[in-house]
C-alpha positions in Angstrom: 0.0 0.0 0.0 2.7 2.5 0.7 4.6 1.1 -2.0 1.7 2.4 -4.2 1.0 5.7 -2.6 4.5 6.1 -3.1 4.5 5.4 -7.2 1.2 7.4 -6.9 2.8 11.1 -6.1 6.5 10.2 -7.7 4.1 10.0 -11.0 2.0 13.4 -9.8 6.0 14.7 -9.6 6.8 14.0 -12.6 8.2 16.4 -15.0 4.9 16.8 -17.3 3.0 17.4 -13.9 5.4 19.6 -12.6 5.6 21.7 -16.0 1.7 21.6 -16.2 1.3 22.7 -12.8 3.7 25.6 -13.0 2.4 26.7 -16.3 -1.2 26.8 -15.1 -0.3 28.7 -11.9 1.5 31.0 -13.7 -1.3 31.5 -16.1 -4.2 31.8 -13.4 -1.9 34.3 -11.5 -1.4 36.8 -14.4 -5.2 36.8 -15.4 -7.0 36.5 -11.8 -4.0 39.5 -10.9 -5.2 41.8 -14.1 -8.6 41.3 -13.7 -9.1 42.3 -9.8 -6.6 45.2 -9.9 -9.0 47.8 -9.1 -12.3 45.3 -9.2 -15.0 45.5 -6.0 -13.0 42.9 -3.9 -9.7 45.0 -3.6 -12.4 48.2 -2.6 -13.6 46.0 0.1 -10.2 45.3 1.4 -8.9 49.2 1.0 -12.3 50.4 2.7 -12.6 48.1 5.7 -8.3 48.5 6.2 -8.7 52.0 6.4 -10.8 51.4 9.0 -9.4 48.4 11.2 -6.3 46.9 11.6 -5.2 45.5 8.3 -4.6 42.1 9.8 -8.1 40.2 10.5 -9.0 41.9 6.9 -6.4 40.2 5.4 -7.1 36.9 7.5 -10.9 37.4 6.6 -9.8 38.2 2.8 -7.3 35.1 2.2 -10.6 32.7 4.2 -12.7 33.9 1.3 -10.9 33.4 -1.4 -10.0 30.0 -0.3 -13.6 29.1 -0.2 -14.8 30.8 -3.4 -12.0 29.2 -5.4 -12.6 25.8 -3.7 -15.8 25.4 -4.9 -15.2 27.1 -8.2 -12.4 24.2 -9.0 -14.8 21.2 -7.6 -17.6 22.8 -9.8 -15.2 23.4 -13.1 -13.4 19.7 -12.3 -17.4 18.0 -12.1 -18.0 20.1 -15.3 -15.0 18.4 -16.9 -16.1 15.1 -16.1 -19.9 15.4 -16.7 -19.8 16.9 -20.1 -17.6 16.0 -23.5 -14.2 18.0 -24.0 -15.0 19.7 -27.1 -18.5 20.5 -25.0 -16.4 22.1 -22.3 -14.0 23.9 -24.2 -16.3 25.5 -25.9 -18.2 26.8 -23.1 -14.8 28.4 -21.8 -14.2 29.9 -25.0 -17.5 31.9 -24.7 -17.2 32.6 -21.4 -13.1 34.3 -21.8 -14.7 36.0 -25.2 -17.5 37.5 -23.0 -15.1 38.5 -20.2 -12.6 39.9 -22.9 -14.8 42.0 -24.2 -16.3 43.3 -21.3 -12.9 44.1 -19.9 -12.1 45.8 -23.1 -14.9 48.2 -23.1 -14.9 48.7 -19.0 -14.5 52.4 -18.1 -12.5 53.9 -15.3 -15.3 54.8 -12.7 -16.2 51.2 -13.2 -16.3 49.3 -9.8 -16.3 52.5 -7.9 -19.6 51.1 -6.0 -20.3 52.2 -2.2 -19.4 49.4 0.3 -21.7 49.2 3.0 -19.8 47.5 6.0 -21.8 45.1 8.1 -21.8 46.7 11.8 -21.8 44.6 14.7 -19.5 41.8 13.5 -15.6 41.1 14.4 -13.6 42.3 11.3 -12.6 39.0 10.4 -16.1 37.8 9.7 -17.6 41.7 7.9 -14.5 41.1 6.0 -15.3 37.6 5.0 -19.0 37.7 4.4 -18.4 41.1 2.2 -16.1 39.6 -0.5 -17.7 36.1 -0.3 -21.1 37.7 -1.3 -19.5 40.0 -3.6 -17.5 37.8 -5.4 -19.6 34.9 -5.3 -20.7 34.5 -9.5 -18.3 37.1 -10.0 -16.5 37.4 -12.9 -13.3 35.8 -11.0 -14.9 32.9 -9.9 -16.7 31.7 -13.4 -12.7 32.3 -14.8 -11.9 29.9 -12.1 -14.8 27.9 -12.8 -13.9 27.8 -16.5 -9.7 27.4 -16.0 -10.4 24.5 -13.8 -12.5 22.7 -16.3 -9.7 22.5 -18.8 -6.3 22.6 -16.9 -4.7 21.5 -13.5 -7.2 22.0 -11.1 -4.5 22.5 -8.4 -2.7 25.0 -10.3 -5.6 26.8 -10.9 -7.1 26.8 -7.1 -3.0 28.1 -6.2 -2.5 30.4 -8.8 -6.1 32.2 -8.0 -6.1 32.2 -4.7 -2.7 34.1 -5.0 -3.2 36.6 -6.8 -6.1 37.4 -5.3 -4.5 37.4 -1.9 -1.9 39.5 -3.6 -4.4 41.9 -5.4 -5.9 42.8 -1.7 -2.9 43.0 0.2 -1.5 46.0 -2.5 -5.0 47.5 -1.7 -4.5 47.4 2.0 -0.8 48.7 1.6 -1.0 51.1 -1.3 -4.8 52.2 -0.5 -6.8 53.8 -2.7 -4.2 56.9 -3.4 -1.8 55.0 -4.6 -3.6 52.8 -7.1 -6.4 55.8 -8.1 -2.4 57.0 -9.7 -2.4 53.5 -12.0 -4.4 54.0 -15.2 -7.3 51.3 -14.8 -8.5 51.6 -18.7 -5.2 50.0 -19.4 -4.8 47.5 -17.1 -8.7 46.5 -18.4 -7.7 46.4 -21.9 -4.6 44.2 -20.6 -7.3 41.7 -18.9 -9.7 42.1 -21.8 -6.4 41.3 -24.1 -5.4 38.1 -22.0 -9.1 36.5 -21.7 -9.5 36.9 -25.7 -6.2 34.7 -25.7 -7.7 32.4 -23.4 -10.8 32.2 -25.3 -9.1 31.2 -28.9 -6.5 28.8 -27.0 -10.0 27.1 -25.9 -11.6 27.3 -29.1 -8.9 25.5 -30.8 -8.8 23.0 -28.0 -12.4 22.2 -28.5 -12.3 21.9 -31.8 -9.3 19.5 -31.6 -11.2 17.4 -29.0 -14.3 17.7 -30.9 -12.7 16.0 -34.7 -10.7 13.6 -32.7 -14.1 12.3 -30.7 
């Protein structure tokens, strides 16, 4: 049995795994990282930090994020075994095509909505239920959703989970001075650019899987 388990990860370690994994974390990072510069979750953190010690917001932030991407990845890894690949992919090419052009014609007082902080709670918890209600079905988590459906589902959950924990803790150090300095139209059009990628790298891979089926 440990013999087994043994084999069992040395294959997971191999260099394919490893190479897969890395790329897909890298990849997850760079889009989850462009995409919630500036979106409604790193307003939540800069609001409630300015506020409250930055700690439990952080702690609250990183719990949330944990959560939404967990059940993004076990809902994009059941949609990968339910439906056909070519079924799959296309769906995720639709879905980065949407969010691509979206991205590409947001505007900068996009995402500039009023956070209403929930009184009467420890930070920790206003902290976690604000971004797990406002992200839940958010833009973020479908790209989760859809990354996780088509590549490494661990590299995905890492990668995401990352860069969002990276994405608030620059809006609890920089606050909203600082980043109201970095031109959000262009890092939109950047996020806009990468999902259109994303979305004819699917398209191909769905119609690959679909004429080899």
């Amino acid at each position: 049995m440990d013999q087994s388990l043994l084999e069992s990860f040395s294959a997971w370690l191999s260099t394919a795994n490893v190479v897969e994994l890395s790329a897909t974390t890298a990849t997850s990072f760079a889009l989850i990282a462009v995409a919630e510069i500036g979106d409604k979750s790193q307003l939540v953190c800069m609001t409630l930090a300015s506020r409250h010690r930055p700690a439990p917001v952080m702690l609250g932030a990183l719990a949330a994020f944990s959560l939404l991407n967990t059940l993004a990845v076990v809902f994009g890894v059941a949609i990968a075994n339910w439906l056909p690949p070519y079924f799959v992919g296309a769906i995720v090419a639709i879905l980065f095509a949407v969010f691509g052009v979206h991205a590409l014609r947001a505007k900068d007082d996009e995402g500039d909505d009023e956070v209403e902080e929930k009184s009467g709670h420890g930070i920790f918890f206003t902290t976690f239920v604000l971004l797990t209600v406002a992200e839940f079905g958010d833009k973020t988590q479908l790209a989760v959703v859809a990354l996780s459906s088509t590549h490494a589902a661990a590299g995905v959950w890492i990668g995401a989970t990352v860069a969002l924990a990276a994405t608030s803790a620059l809006g609890i150090l920089a606050g909203r001075t600082i980043l109201q300095k970095i031109p959000l139209v262009l890092l939109h059009r950047i996020s806009g650019a990468f999902f259109l990628i994303l979305a004819v790298v699917a398209a191909w891979q769905a119609y690959t899987a679909y004429i080899t089926n």
